[in-house]
N, C-alpha and C positions, 0 to 999 in steps of 0.2 A: 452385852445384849444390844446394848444401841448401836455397834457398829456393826452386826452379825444381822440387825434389821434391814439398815442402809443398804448394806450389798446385796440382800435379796430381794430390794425397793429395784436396786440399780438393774438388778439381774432380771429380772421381769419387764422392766422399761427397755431393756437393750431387745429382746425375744420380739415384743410388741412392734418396734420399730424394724426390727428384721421382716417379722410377717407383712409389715402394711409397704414397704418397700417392692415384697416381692408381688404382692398383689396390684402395685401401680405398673412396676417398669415389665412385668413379663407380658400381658395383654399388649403394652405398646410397643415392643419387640416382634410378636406374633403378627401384629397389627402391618408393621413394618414392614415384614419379611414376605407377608400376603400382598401387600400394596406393590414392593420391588418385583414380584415374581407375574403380576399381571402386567408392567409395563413392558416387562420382558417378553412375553407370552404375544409374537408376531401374529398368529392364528387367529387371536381377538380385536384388531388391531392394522385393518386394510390400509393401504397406501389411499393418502386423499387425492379424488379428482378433481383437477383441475379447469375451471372452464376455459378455450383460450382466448388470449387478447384479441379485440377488433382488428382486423388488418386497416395499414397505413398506408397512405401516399398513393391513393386510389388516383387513374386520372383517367380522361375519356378523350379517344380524338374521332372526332366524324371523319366519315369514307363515303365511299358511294353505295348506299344502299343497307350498309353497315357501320357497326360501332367498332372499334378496339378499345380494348380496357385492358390496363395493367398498374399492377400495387407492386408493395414492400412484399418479399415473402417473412412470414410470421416467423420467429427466432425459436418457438418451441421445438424441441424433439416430437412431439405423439402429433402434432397438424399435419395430417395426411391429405388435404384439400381446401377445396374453396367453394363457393355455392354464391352463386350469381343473382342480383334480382333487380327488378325495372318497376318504374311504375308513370305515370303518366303527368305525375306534377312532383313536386319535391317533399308535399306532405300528405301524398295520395299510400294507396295501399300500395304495397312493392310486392310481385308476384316472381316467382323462381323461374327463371327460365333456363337454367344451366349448372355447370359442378365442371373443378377444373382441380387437374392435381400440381397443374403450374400456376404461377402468379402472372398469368395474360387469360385474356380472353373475346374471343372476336363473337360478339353480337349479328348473326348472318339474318337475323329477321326483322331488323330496323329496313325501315320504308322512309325513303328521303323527304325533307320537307318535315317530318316531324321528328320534336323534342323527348328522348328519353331521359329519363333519371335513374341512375344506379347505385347499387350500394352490393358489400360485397362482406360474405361470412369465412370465419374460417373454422373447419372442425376438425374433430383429433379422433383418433384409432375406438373411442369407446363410444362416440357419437353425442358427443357435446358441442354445441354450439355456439358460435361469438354471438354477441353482438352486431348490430349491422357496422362497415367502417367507419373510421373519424371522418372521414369524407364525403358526401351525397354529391356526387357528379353527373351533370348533365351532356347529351350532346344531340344536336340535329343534324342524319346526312344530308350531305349534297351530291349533286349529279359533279364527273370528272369525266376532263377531256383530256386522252392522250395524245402525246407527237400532232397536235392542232397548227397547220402552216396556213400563215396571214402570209400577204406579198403589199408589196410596196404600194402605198397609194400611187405615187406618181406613174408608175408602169403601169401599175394591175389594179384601177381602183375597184372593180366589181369584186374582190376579192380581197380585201386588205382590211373589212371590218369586220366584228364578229357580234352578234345579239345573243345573248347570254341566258336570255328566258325562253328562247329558239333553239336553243343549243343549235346555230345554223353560221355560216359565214355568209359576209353582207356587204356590199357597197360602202365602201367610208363614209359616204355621206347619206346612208339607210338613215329611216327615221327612227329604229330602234338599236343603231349601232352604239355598244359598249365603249369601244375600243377599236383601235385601227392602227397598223404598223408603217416605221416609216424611216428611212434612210436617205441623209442629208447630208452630202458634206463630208463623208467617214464617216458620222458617227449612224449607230440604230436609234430609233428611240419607238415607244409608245405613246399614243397619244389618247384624251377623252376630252371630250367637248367640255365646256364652259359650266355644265348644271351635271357635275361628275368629279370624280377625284381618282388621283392616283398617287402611288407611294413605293420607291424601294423601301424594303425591307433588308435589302443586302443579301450575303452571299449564305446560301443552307445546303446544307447535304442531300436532303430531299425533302420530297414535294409535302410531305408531311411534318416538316419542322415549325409552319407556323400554323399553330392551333386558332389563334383569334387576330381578327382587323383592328386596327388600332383607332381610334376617333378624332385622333387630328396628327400632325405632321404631314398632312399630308401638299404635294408639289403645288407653289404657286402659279408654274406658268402650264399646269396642267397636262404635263409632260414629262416624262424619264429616261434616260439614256439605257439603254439596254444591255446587260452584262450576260455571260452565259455564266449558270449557276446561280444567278440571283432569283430572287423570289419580289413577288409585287401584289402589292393590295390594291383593289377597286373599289369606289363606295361610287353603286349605278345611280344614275338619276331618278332611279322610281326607286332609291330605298332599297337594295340589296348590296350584299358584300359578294364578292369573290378576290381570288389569287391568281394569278398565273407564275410559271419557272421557263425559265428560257434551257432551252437544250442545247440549239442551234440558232444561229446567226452568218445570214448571205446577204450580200446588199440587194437582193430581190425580193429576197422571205426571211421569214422563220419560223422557226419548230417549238414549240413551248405545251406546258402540262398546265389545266386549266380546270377548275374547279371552282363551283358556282352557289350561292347562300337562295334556296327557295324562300327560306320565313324572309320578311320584313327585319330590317334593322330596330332596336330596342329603343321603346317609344322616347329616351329619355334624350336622346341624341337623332329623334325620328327628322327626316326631311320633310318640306311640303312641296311633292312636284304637281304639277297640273298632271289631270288624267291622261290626256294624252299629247305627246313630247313633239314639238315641230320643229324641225333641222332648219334652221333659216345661219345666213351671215353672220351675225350677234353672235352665234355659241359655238362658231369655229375657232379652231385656235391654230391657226398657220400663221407664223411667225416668221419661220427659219428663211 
């Protein structure tokens, strides 16, 4: 009897442990096989969009009258453009001026003499928008002269200087002359009076390779030898920059590209010229 008990004790405990078995692991099966069947289920389950990155390596070069602007183009697939914006200081509002499906873009409504600030978006096929760039670049045009012929002071001095706030050619010895050309000896050079500076810069491809004037290296004895294909920095006696590039070179003339800074140089490096500049002996520099 006792061992006819035992087995139907055992038999009973085996039934119970079956039932509660099947009541834990089948729900979590079910459970299971719902959870795998929605991950699968594409229909529930859109592609995510993506906003794109800021565009890179934004830069600005002033022109005459105009900006040029060009970045990195953006590495996504779905960036189908770019969306331009300006504004008037670096922390002012930035208003759209434009949309480009390349990575340049020429600013044709900058007015010389004044400073823009840009920053540039990129969007994608569904109309999402970056960020402005990692970059906020500024630039101010200036007035350009082209194939500009200075002549020899010693032949031709009523034509061998140039005044740069005139945009005019001038006596060498004008009371608002920049600059004044001059051949000595075989060699060319350029020259600027005593309360003025001048600077090669060396040889560039064009006229737009040097973006900014430098704040010192500039020539002690106030004077440069003239190279064709070189570029040359001027820091004017009232406080303005400009560049000029040589084309050509005759021992009478030359032909050079010439482009001029209207703002005032940045206060921190600012000159103090007297209001108005008087050409006397003291601030010639004839040497040679």
């Amino acid at each position: 009897m006792k061992e006819m008990k035992e087995i139907e004790i055992d038999k009973i405990w085996r039934i119970k442990m079956k039932n509660l078995f099947k009541k834990s692991i089948f729900p979590l099966v079910i459970t299971s096989i719902i959870f795998l069947s929605a991950c699968n289920d594409n229909s529930n389950n859109p592609e995510i969009d993506i906003i794109p990155v800021p565009p890179q390596g934004l830069r600005a070069i002033a022109m005459n009258n105009k900006v040029y602007l060009y970045w990195f183009h953006n590495y996504e697939d779905d960036v189908v453009g770019y969306n331009i914006y300006v504004s008037n200081s670096y922390n002012g509002r930035y208003q759209k001026i434009g949309y480009t499906t390349k990575n340049e873009f020429y600013d044709e409504g900058a007015v010389n003499g004044t400073t823009y600030y840009y920053a540039v978006t990129a969007y994608d096929r569904t109309g999402n928008e970056s960020d402005f760039s990692v970059e906020n670049v500024s630039a101010t045009p200036r007035p350009e002269i082209f194939n500009l012929t200075l002549y020899d002071y010693r032949t031709n001095p009523n034509r061998a200087g140039y005044d740069l706030s005139a945009n005019q050619i001038v006596p060498y010895d004008n009371q608002y002359a920049d600059f004044y050309f001059e051949y000595y000896n075989g060699l060319y050079y350029m020259n600027v009076f005593k309360d003025s500076d001048i600077q090669d810069m060396g040889y560039t491809s064009n006229f737009d390779e040097i973006i900014y004037s430098p704040t010192k290296g500039w020539s002690p004895t106030k004077d440069v030898i003239l190279i064709v294909g070189h570029t040359y920095t001027i820091w004017t006696w009232d406080d303005h920059y400009a560049k000029i590039r040589i084309k050509e070179l005759y021992p009478d003339r030359v032909v050079l590209d010439c482009s001029y800074q209207l703002q005032k140089g940045n206060p921190q490096v600012k000159r103090s010229p007297n209001k108005e500049r008087k050409i006397s002996s003291s601030i010639y520099n004839i040497t040679k």
